[in-house]
C-alpha positions in Angstrom: 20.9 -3.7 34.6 17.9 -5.5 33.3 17.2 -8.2 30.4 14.5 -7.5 27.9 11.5 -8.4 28.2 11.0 -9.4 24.3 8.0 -8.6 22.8 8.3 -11.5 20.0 5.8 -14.4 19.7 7.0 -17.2 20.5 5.7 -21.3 21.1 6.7 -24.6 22.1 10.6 -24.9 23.2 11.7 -21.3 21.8 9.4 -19.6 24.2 11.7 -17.4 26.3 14.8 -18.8 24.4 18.0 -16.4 24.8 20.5 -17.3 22.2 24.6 -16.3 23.1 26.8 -18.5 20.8 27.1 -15.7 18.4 28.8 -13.5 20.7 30.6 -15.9 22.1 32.6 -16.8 18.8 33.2 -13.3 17.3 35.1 -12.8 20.7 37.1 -15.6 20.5 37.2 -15.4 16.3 37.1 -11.9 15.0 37.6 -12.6 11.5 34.7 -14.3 11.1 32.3 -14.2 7.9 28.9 -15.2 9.8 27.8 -17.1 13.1 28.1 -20.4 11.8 25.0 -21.6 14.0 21.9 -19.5 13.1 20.3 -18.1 10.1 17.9 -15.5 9.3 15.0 -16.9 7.5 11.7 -15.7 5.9 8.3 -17.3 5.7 6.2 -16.0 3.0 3.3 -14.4 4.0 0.1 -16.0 5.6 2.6 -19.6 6.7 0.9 -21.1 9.6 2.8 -21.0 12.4 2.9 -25.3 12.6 4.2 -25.1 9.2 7.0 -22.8 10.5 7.7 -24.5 14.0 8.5 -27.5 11.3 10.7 -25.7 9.3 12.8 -25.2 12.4 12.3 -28.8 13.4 13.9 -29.9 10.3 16.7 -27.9 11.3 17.1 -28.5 14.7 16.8 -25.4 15.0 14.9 -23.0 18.0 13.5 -19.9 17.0 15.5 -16.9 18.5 12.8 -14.1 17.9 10.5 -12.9 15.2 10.5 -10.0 13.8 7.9 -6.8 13.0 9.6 -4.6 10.7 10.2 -7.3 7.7 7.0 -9.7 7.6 7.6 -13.2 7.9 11.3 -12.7 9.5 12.9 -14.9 12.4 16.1 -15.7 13.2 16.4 -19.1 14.3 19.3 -21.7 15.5 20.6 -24.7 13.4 22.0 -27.9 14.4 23.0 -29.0 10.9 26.0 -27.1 8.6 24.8 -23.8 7.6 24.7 -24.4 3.9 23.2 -27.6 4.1 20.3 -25.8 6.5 20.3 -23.7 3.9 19.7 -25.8 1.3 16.8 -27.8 3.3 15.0 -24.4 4.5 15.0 -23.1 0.9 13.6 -25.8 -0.4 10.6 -25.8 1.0 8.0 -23.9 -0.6 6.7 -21.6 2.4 10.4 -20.3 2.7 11.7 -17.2 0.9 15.2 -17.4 1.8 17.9 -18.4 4.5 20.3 -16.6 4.9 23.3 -16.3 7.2 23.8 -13.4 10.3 26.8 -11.9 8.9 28.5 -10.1 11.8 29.1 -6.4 10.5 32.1 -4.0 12.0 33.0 -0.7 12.8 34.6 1.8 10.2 37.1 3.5 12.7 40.3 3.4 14.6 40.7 6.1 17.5 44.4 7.9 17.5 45.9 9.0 21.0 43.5 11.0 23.1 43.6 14.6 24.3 42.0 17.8 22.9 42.4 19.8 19.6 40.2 21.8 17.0 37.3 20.2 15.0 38.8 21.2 11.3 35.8 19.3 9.7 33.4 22.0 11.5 35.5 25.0 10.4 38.5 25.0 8.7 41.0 28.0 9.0 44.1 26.0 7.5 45.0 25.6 11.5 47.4 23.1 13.0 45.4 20.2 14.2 47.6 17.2 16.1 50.0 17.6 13.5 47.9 18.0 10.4 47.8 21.3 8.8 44.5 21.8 6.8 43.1 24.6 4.0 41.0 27.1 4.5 37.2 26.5 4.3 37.7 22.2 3.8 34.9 22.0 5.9 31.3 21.7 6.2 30.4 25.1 7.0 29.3 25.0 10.4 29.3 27.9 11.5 27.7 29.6 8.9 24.3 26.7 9.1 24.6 27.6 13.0 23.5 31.1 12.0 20.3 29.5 11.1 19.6 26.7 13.4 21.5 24.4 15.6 19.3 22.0 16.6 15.6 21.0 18.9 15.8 19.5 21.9 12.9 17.2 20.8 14.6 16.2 17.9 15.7 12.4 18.5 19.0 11.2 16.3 19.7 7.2 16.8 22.9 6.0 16.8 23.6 2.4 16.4 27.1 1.3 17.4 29.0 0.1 20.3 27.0 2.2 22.4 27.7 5.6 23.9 29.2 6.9 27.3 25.6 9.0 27.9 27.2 9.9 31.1 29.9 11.9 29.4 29.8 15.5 30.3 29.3 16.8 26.8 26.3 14.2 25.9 24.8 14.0 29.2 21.9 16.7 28.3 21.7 15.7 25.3 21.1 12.0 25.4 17.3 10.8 25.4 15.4 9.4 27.8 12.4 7.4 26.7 8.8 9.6 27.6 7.0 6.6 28.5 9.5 4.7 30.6 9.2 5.3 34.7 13.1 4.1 35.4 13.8 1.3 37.7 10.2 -0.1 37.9 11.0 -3.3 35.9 8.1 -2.8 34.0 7.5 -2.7 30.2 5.6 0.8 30.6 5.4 1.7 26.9 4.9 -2.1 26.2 7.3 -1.9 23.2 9.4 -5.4 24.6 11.9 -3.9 26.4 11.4 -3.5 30.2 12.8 -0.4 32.0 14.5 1.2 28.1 14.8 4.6 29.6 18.1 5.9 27.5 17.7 2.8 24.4 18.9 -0.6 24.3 22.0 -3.2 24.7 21.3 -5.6 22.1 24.6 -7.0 21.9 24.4 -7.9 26.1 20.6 -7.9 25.9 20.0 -5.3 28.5 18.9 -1.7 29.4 22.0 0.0 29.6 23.6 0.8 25.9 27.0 2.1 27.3 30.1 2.2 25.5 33.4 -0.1 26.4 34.7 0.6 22.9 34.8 4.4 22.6 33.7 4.2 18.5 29.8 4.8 19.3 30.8 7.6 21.9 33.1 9.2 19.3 30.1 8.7 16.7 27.3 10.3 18.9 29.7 13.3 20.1 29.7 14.2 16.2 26.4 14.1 15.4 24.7 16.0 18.7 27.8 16.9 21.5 26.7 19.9 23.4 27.6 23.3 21.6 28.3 26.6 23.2 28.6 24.9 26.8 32.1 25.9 27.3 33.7 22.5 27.2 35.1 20.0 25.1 33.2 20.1 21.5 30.4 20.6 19.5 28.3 18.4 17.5 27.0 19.4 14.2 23.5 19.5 15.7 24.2 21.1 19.3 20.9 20.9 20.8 19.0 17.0 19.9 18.9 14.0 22.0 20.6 11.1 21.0 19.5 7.6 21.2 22.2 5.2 21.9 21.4 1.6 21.0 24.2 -0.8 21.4 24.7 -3.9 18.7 28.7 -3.8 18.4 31.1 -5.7 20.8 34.9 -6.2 21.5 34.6 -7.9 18.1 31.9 -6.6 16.0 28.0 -7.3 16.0 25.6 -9.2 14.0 23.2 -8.2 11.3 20.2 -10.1 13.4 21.0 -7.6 16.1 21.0 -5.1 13.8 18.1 -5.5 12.6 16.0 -5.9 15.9 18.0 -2.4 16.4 16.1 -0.7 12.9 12.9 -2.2 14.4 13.6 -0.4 17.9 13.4 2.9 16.0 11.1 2.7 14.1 8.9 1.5 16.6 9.9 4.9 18.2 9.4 7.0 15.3 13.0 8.2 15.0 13.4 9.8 11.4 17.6 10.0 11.3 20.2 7.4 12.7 23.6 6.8 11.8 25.6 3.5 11.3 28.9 3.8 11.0 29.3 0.5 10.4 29.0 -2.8 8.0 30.6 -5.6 6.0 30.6 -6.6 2.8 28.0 -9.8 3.2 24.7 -8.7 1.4 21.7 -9.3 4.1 18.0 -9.2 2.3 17.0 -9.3 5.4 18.9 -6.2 6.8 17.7 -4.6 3.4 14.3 -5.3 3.7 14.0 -3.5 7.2 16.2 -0.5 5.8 13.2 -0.3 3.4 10.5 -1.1 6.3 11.5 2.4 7.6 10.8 4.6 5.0 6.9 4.5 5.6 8.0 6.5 8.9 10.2 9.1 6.6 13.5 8.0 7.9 17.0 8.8 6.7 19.5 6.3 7.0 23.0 7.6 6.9 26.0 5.0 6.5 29.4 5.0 6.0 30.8 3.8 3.0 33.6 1.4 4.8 37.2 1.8 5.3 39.1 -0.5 2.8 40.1 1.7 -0.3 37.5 -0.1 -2.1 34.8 0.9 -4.9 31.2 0.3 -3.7 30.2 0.1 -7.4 31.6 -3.6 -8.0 32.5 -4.6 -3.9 29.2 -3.1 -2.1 29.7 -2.4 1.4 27.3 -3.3 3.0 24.5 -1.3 4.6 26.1 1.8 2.7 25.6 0.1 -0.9 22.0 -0.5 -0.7 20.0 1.0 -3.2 16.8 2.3 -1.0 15.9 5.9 -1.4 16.4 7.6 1.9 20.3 5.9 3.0 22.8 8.2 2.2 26.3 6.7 2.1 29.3 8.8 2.8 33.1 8.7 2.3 35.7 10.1 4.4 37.8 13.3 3.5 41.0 15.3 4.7 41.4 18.4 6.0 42.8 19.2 2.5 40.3 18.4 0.6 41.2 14.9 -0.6 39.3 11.7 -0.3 41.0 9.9 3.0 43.8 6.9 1.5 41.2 4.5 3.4 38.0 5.8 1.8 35.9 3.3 -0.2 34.2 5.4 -3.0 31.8 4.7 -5.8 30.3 6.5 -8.4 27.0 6.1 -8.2 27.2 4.0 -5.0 28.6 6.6 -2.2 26.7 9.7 -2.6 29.2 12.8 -1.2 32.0 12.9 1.2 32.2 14.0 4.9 35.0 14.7 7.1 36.9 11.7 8.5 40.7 12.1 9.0 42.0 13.4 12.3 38.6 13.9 14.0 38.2 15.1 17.6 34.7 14.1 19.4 33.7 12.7 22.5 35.3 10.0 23.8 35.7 7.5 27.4 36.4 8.4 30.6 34.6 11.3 30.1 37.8 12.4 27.5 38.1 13.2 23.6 40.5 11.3 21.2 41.0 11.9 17.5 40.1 9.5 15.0 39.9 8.3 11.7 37.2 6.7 8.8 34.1 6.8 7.3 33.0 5.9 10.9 33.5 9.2 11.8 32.8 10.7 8.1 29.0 9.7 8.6 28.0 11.1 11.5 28.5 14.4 9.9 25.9 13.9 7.5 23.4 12.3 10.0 23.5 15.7 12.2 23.3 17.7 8.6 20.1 15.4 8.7 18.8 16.1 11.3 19.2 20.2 11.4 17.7 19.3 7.8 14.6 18.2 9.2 13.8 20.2 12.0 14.2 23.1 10.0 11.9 21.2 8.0 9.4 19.1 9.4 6.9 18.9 6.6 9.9 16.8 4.6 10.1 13.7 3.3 12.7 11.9 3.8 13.4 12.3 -0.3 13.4 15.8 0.4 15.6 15.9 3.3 18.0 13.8 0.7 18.0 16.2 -1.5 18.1 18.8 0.2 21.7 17.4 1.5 23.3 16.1 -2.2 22.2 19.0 -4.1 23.8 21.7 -1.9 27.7 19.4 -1.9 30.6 21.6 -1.9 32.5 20.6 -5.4 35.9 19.6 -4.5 38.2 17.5 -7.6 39.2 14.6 -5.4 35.4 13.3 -5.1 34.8 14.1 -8.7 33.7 10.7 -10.2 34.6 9.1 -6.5 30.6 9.6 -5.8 27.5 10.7 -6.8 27.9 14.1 -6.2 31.7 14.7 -6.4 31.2 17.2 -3.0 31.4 17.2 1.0 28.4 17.8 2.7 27.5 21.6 3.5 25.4 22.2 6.7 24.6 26.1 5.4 24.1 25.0 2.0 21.6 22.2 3.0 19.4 24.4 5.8 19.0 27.3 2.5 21.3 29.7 3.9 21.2 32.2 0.8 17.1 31.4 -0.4 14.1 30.5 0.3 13.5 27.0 -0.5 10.2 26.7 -2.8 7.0 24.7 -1.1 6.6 21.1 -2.5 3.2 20.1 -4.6 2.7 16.9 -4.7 -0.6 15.2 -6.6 -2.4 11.8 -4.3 -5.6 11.6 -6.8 -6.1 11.4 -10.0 -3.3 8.8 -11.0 -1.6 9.8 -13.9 -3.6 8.7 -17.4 -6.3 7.5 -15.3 -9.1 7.2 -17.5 -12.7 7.9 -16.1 -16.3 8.3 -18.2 -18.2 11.8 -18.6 -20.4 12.7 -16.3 -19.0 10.0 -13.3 -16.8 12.0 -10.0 -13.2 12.7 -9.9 -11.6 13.0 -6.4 -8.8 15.6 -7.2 -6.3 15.5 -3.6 -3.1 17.2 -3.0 -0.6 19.0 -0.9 1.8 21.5 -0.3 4.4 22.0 2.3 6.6 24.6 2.3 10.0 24.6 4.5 9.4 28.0 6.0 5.9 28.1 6.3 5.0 24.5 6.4 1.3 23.1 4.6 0.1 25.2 2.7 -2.4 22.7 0.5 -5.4 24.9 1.2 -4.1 27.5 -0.8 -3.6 25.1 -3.8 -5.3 26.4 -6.7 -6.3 23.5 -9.6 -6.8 24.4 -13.1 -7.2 22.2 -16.3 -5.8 23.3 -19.8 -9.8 22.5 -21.3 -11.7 24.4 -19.1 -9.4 26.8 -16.5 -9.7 26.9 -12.9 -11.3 23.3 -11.2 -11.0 23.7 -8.0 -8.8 24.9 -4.4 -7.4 23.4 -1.8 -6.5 20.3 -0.6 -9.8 18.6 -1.9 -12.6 18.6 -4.2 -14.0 16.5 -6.6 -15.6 17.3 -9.8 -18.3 15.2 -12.1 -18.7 18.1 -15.0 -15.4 17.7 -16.7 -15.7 17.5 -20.2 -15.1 14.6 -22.7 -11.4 15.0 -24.1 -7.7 15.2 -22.4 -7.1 17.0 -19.6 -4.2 18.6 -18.0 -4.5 18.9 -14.5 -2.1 21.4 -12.8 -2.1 22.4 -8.9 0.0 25.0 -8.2 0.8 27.0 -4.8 2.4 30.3 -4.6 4.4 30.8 -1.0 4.9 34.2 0.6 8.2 35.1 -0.9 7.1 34.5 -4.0 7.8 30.6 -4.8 6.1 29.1 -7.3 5.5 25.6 -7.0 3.5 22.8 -8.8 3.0 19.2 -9.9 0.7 18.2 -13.3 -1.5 15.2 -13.9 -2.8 13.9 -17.5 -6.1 12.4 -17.0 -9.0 11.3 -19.9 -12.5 12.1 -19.9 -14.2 9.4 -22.2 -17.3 8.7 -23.6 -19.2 6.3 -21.1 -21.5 3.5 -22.4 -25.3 4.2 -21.5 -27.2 2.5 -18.6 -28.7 -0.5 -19.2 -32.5 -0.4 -19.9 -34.8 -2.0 -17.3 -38.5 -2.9 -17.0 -38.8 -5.1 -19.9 -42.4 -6.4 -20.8 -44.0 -8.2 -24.1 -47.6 -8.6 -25.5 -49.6 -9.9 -28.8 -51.6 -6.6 -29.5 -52.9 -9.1 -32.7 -52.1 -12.5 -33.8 -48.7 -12.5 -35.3 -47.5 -9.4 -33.7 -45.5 -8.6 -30.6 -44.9 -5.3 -28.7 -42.1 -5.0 -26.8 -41.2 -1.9 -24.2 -38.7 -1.2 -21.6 -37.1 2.0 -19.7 -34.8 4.5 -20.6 -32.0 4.6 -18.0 -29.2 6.7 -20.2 -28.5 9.9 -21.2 -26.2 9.3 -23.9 -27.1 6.3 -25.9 -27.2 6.3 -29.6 -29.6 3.8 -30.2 -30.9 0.6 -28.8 -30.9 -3.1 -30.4 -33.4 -5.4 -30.0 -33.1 -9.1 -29.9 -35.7 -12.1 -31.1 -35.5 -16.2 -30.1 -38.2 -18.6 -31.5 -39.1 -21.2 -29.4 -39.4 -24.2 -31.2 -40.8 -27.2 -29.0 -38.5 -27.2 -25.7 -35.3 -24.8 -27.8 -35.2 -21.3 -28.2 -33.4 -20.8 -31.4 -33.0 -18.4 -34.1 -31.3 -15.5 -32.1 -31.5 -12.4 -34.3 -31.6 -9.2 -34.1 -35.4 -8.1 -34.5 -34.4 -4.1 -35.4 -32.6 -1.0 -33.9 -34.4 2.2 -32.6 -32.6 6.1 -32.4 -32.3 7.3 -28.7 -35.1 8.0 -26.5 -37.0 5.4 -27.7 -39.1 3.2 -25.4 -41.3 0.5 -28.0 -40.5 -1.9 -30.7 -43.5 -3.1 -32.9 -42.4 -6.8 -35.0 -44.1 -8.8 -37.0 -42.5 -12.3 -36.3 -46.1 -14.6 -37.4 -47.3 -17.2 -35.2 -45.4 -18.6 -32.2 -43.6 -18.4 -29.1 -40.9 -16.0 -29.1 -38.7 -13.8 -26.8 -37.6 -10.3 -27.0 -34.5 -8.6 -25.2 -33.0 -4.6 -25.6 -29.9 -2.8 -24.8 -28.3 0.7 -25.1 -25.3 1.5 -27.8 -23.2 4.7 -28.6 -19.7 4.9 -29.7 -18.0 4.0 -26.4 -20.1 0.4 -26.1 -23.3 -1.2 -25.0 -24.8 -1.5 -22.1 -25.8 -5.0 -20.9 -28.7 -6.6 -22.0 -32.2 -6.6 -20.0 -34.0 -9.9 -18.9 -35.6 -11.7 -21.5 -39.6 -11.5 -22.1 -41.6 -14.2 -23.3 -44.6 -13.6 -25.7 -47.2 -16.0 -27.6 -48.1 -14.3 -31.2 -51.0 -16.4 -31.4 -54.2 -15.3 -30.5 -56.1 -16.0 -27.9 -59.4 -18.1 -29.5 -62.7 -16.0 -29.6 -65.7 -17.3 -27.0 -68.1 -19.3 -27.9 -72.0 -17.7 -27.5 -75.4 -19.1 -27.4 -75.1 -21.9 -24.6 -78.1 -24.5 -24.7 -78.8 -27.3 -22.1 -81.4 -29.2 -23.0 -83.4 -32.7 -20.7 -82.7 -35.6 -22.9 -84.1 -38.2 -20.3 -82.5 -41.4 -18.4 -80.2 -39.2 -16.3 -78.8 -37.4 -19.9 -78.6 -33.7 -20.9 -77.0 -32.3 -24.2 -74.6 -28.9 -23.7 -74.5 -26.8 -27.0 -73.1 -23.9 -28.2 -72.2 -22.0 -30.8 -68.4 -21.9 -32.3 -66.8 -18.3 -33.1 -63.1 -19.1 -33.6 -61.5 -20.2 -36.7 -58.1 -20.9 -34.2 -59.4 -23.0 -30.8 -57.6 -26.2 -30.0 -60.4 -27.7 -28.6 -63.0 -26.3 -25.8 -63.7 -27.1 -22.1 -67.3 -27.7 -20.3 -67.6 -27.2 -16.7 -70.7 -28.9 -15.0 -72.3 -27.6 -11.5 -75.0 -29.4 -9.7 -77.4 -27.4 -7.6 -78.2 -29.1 -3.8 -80.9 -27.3 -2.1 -80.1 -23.9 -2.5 -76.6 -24.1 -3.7 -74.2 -24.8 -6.6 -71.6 -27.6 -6.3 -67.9 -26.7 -7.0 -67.5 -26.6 -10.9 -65.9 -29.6 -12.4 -64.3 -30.4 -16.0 -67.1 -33.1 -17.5 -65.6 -32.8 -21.3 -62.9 -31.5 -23.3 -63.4 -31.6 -26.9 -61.1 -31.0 -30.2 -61.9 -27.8 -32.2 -64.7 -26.9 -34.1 -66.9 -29.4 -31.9 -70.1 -27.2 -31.0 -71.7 -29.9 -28.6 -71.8 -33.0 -25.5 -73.8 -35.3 -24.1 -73.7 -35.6 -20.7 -74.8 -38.5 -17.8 -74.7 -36.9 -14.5 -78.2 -38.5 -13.2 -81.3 -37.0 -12.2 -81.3 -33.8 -10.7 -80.8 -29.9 -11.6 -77.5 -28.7 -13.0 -76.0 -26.3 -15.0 -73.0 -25.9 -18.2 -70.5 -23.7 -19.2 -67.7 -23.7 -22.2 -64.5 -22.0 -23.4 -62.4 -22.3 -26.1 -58.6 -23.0 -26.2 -55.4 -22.7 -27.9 -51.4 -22.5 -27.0 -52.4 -18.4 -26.9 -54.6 -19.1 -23.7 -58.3 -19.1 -23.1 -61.5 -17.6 -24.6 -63.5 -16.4 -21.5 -66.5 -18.0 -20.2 -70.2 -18.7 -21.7 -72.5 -17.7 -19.3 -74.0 -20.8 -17.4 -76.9 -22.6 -18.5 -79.4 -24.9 -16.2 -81.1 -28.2 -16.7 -83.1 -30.4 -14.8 -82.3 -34.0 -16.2 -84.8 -36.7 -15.1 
């Protein structure tokens, strides 16, 4: 016998912590509510871990272990009462709740032990240790076995007090973990839990889940005892392996165990395990990693508790929670009546299973009859389990279904659950037809909404039970334009404008039709947005403005003007609207500086606007002609010219002096105000030559040609 090796995070004092109190009082105190010294708590996502390790501080509190399978979980110790530790942790705004580890109870009490008939398997009316039944108040065993009775790969978990996996009719069947070497003390699979060959003792924190008790022996021997061996009795599923994972003690077990129990098989990937047990203290916590299994398809089956009690307005608890894939099961007679213990609930116990005067496995390698929804439950979990191997394309919705639609009727369940019948094995493996393939639709969401002309990713499947997927012979058609597409993939850009309905369909080979429908809308997009803007003054006062056509589908495009007045563009207008295909705008705005932007419109929107472009409408002044540079003595020369613009601001002369055989860099030696036509210039003796320009806010006239002097 080993201790785990826990694979939790852990820092500072709690590193290696192993927490026993809890155990310790339910053995001396069996009646009690909660271990008074812990609480489960959650951190909300993304809490650092010193903010946590304060938390706990606060507390006095050590942390226990953290969990996987619900984010942000730990279970911690407390030093302080546990509603005022409540009260402190909640209050802080990183906490989501803290809540206490309600210890949680078996649903059975064994009777005296020695061998008789299993009535709940087959019912003649027989004698059975002093009960006489009816005929056929049972779950038709026999007649599912006809189809299947089980896969030895198949893996069932039961959670409970732990099982005798020695017992001669659970020995086979009991599993052994694949990537465990026993006895090596090492964590081979590195899951936590060193040297887990056959599951876990969480309750004694060790590698050997065997039972003291007798209840998780009598629980497993229903579910998957060895059938047609010759001995003892026969589970509903005769050929699985069952994983025995002890949480239960002498006194009961706590939902922190519990829970590290859920995360054990999921970790494993087991899709079935059965709980016969609970309390009526609601756990989020517990909830929350219920839910955490779904995403591996697992079905949860619970009893419904032992105390006479509706589940609709007292929920048992794990039984009453509302997450899809638990089923919760009451206990019947070999009569057909609900059991005198039986909780029951409308629409919070789904069916009934038989739980009065049940023979199954039980210690010292024996068998013992026993009564409850402890033993009601693991019916349902091997009707489960045959469920999905026969099946292994199901969901676990499907595998649900599969069980409470196919419910014997019987009056004394009728308004006592959700389907007012006991669990049939034949009725759920589809023992008189063909069950049809499933369709189900990933892509395109319902109403999605996408433009013309953009892809849509169509993605679906089909499984069928018999013939497993058959999503490559899906066949897509629209009610607008017929056959889309096949298979399990495609995606399509040429569906027209308007409301589709999308259907994929499959056909199996006897004949089942099955399919699932999407609505989705095909809309009008808005164009592209234009690009490549550009502006110019083909004459004063004018402006052209261009740009590129990106869309395909515009209506028309609108053109926008500002005026720049000193350092503020002002005046936004809009400047006109062109049809489609267009490409050039001609305006008239007058003199000035102005801007010019475009977009695309048609009746779904616009497309966003381009850059703005900057033009001045002014023109640019003409050049002057006829340059003259004439000696005018003392180290002076006169520059003329001749003025051809009616719109210069003024006009620039650039002077060059000639050294040797070369010209000097040009320099600026006058700027004048407009209509000036002449300058007089002092630049010494010496050769040199002019030039002029006009100017104006439009730009520059180009250069006179250069005229030389030589000034004395």
């Amino acid at each position: 016998m080993v201790t785990a090796a826990f694979g939790f995070s852990a820092s500072g004092s709690d590193q290696g912590f192993v927490y026993t109190d809890a155990k310790v009082l339910l053995e001396q105190n069996p009646n009690l509510e909660f271990d008074p010294g812990s609480l489960l708590v959650r951190f909300a996502p993304g809490t650092p871990d010193q903010w946590k390790a304060r938390a706990r501080e606060i507390v006095g509190g050590q942390r226990i272990r953290a969990y996987t399978i619900v984010e942000g979980l730990e279970h911690i110790t407390i030093s302080f009462p546990i509603d005022q530790a409540r009260q402190v942790l909640e209050a802080l705004p990183f906490v989501e709740y803290a809540e206490p580890d309600f210890f949680v109870r078996h649903c059975a009490t064994p009777n005296d032990t020695h061998f008789g008939n299993q009535w709940g398997l087959h019912n003649t009316g027989q004698w059975v240790n002093g009960l006489t039944g009816i005929n056929d108040a049972d779950i038709d065993a026999p007649e599912g076995w006809n189809i299947l009775t089980g896969s030895s790969t198949f893996v069932v978990a039961v959670l409970d007090t732990g099982t005798l996996w020695n017992h001669s009719d659970l020995a086979a069947n009991i599993w052994t973990n694949p990537g465990e070497i026993a006895g090596n003390g090492i964590d081979d699979d590195a899951n936590g839990y060193i040297d887990d060959i056959r599951g876990w003792d969480f309750y004694s924190n060790d590698n050997n889940p065997n039972d003291s008790d007798g209840h998780g022996t009598h629980t497993a021997g229903t579910v998957g005892a060895i059938g047609n061996n010759g001995i003892g009795v026969a589970g509903v599923a005769w050929n699985i392996k069952v994983m025995p994972l002890r949480f239960l003690g002498p006194g009961g077990g706590t939902t922190s165990d519990a829970i590290e129990a859920i995360q054990y098989i999921k970790n494993k990937n087991v899709k079935v395990s059965n709980h016969s047990w609970g309390s009526y203290g609601n756990s989020s916590s517990l909830s929350s990693a219920i839910q955490g299994t779904q995403s591996i398809g697992h079905v949860f089956v619970a009893a419904a508790g032992n105390d006479t009690v509706n589940n609709n307005s007292s929920p048992f608890f794990p039984a009453s929670y509302t997450h899809a894939n638990i089923i919760s099961v009451a206990a019947t007679t070999s009569k057909d009546q609900i059991a005198w213990f039986s909780n029951f609930g409308s629409t919070s116990v789904d069916l009934g299973a038989p739980g009065e005067n049940i023979l199954s496995t039980y210690l010292s390698n024996g068998y013992a009859y026993a009564d409850g929804t402890s033993m009601a439950s693991p019916h349902v979990a091997g009707v489960a389990a045959l469920v999905y191997i026969k099946n292994p394309g199901y969901t676990y919705q499907q595998v649900k279904a599969a069980i409470l639609d196919s419910t014997r009727p019987i009056a004394a369940l009728s308004g006592k659950c959700v389907t007012g019948g006991v669990v049939n094995l034949a009725g759920a493996l589809g023992s008189a037809t063909s069950l049809p393939p499933v369709v189900s639709i990933s892509s395109p969401s319902n109403n999605a909404s996408f433009p013309a002309g953009s892809p849509v990713t169509f993605l679906g499947a089909a499984v069928d039970p018999e013939e497993g997927d058959l999503s490559a012979s899906l066949i897509w058609s629209s009610n607008l334009q017929g056959q889309i597409g096949t298979g399990a993939t495609f995606i399509r850009s040429d569906l027209a404008q308007g409301t589709h309905l999308i259907t994929a369909q499959v056909t199996d080979a006897t004949g089942n039709v099955a399919s699932q429908q999407r609505t989705i809308h095909i809309t009008q997009s808005a164009p592209a947005a234009p690009s490549d803007p550009a502006v110019s003054s083909p004459s004063e006062g004018n402006a052209q403005f261009t740009w590129t056509d990106n869309a395909n589908n515009e209506a028309s495009f609108t053109i926008q003007r500002q005026e720049k007045i000193g350092t503020t563009w002002t005046n936004l207008s809009v400047a006109g609207t062109v049809p489609a295909d267009t490409t050039l705008f001609n305006d008239a705005p007058g003199v000035g500086t102005f801007r010019y932007r475009v977009r695309a419109n048609n009746s779904s929107g616009s497309s966003a606007w381009t850059a703005w472009k900057q033009v001045n409408t002014l023109a640019k002044p003409a050049a002057p002609s006829n340059p003259i540079s004439t000696n005018l003595g003392g180290g002076q020369a006169q520059f003329s010219w001749t003025d051809n613009s009616a719109s210069e601001t003024g006009f620039t002369v650039q002077r060059q002096q000639k050294i040797g055989t070369t010209w000097t860099p040009a320099q600026v030696v006058a700027t004048t105000a407009a209509n000036a036509t002449s300058i007089v210039d002092a630049p010494g003796p010496g050769q040199f030559r002019y030039r002029v320009r006009a100017f104006n806010s439009a730009g520059f006239s180009t250069w006179t040609a250069w005229k030389a002097v030589t000034v004395n």
